[in-house]
C-alpha positions as CSV (number, residue, x, y, z in Angstrom):
1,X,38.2,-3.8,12.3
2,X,35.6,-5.0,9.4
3,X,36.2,-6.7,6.7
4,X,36.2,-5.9,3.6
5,X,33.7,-7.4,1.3
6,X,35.5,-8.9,-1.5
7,X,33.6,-9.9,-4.6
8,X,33.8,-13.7,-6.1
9,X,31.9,-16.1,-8.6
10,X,29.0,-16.1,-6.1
11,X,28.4,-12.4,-5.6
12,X,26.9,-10.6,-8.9
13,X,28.9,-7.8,-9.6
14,X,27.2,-4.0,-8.4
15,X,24.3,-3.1,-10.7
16,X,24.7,0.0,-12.9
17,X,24.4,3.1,-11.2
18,X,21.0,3.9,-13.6
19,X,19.4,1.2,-12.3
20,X,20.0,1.6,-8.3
21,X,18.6,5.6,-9.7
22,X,15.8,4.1,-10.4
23,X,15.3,2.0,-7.8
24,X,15.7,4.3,-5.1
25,X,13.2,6.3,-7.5
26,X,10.6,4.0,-7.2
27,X,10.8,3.3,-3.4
28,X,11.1,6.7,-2.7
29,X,7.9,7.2,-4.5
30,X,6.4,4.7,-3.2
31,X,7.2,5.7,0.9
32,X,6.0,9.3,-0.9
33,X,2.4,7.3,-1.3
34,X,1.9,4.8,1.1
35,X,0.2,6.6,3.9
36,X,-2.2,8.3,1.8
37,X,-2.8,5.5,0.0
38,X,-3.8,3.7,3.7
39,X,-5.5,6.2,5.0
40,X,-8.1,5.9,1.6
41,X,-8.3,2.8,1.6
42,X,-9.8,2.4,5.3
43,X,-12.2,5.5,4.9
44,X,-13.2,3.6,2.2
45,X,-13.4,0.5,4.2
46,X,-15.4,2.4,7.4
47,X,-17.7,3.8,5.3
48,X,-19.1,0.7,3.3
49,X,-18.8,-1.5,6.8
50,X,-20.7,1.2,9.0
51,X,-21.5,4.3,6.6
52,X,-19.3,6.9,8.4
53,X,-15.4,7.3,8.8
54,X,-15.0,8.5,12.0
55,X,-11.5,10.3,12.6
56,X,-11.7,8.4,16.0
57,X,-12.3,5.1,14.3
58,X,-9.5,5.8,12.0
59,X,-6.8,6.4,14.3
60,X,-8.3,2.9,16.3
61,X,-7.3,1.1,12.9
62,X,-4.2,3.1,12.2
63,X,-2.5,2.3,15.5
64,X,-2.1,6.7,15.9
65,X,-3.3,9.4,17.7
66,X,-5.8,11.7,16.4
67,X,-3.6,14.3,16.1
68,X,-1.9,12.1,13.9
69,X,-5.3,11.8,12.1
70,X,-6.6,15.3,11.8
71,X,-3.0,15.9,10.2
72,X,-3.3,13.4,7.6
73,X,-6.9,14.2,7.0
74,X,-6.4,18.0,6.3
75,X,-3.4,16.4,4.0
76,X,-6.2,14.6,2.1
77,X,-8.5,17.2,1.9
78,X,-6.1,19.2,0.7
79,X,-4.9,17.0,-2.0
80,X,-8.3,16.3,-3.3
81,X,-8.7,12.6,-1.5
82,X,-11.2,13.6,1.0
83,X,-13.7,16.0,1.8
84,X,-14.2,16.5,5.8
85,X,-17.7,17.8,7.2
86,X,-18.2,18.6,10.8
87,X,-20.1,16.3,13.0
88,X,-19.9,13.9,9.9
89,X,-16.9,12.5,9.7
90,X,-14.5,12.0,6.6
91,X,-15.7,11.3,3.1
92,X,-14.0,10.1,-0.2
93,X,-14.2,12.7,-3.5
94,X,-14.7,10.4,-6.7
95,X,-10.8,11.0,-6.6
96,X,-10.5,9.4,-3.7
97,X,-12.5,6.9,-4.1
98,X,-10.9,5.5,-7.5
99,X,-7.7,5.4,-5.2
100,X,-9.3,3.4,-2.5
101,X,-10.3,0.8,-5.5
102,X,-7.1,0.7,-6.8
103,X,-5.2,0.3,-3.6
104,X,-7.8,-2.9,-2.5
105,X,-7.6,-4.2,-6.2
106,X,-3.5,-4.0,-6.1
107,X,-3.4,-5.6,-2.1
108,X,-6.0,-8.4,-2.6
109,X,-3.9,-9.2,-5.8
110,X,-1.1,-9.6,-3.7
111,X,-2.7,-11.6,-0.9
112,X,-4.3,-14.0,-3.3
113,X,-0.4,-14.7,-5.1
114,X,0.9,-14.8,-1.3
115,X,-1.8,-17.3,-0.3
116,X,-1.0,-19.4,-3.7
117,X,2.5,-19.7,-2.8
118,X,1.5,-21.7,0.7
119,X,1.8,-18.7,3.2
120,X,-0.4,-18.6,5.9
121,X,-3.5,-16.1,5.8
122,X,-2.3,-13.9,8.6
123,X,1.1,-13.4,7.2
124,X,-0.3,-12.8,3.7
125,X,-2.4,-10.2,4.6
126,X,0.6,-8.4,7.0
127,X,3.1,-9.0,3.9
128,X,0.6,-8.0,1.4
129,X,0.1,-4.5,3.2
130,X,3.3,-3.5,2.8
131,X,4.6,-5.1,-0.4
132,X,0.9,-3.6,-2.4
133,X,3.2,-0.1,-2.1
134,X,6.4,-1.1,-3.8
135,X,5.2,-3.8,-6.6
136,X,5.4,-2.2,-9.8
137,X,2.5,-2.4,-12.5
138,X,4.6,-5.0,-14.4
139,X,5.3,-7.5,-11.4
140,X,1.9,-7.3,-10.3
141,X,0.3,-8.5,-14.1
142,X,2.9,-11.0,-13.2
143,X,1.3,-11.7,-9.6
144,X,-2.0,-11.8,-11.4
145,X,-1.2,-14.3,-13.9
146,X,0.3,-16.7,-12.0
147,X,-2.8,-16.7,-9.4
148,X,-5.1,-17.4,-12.7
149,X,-3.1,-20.3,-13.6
150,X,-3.2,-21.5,-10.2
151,X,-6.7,-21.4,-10.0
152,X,-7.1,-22.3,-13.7
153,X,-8.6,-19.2,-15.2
């Protein structure tokens, strides 16, 4: 059998139960977001690098099939993200676009803290991908700052 975890000097006591609320709140939300938020961001990307966002090119990036894609993209449409038009590929409403800025602005704020803390430029960019979804407004002011003062702004 397990043990059972007993609680000692070195082990903080359980947090409130309003606080693990919202928590789970935020990462739910957050999970909620984070493929839509992706899935702007690289139409955004394919169409400044190449001026179309190909639903092909898209499920290349993604890692998915285009199933997966043509799923996601009605999903977009839908919500107002994206606007599809045949034999033209995938383009970003104003919506969308302010998204896609937001989402680069929040992960290349991340990379850049990741990168002043010593990690390597692959692993910041993987780490920064996921973590851009789940930092809250506050942490990433926090982020921000201590990047300026590291690169003395």
């Amino acid at each position: 059998m397990g043990k059972i975890a007993k609680h000692d000097a070195s082990t903080p006591p359980m947090v409130e139960a309003h606080v693990h609320v919202e928590s789970f709140r935020q990462v739910r939300e957050a999970h909620r977001t984070e493929l839509v938020e992706d899935y702007v961001e690289l139409i955004s990307d394919l169409l400044a690098d190449g001026g179309e966002a190909r639903q092909v090119d898209i499920a290349a990036r993604m890692g998915v099939a285009q199933p997966t894609v043509a799923k996601m993209l009605k999903r977009l449409v839908r919500d107002g993200w994206a606007v599809q038009r045949p034999y033209r590929g995938v383009f970003l409403t104003p919506e969308g676009d302010a998204l896609a800025a937001e989402c680069r602005q929040r992960h290349q704020t991340v990379e850049r803290f990741l990168l002043a803390l010593g990690i390597d430029i692959d692993t910041a960019r993987r780490d920064a991908e996921g973590i851009e979804h789940h930092v809250s407004e506050a942490t990433l002011a926090a982020f921000a700052a201590f990047v300026g003062r590291q690169e003395g702004k």
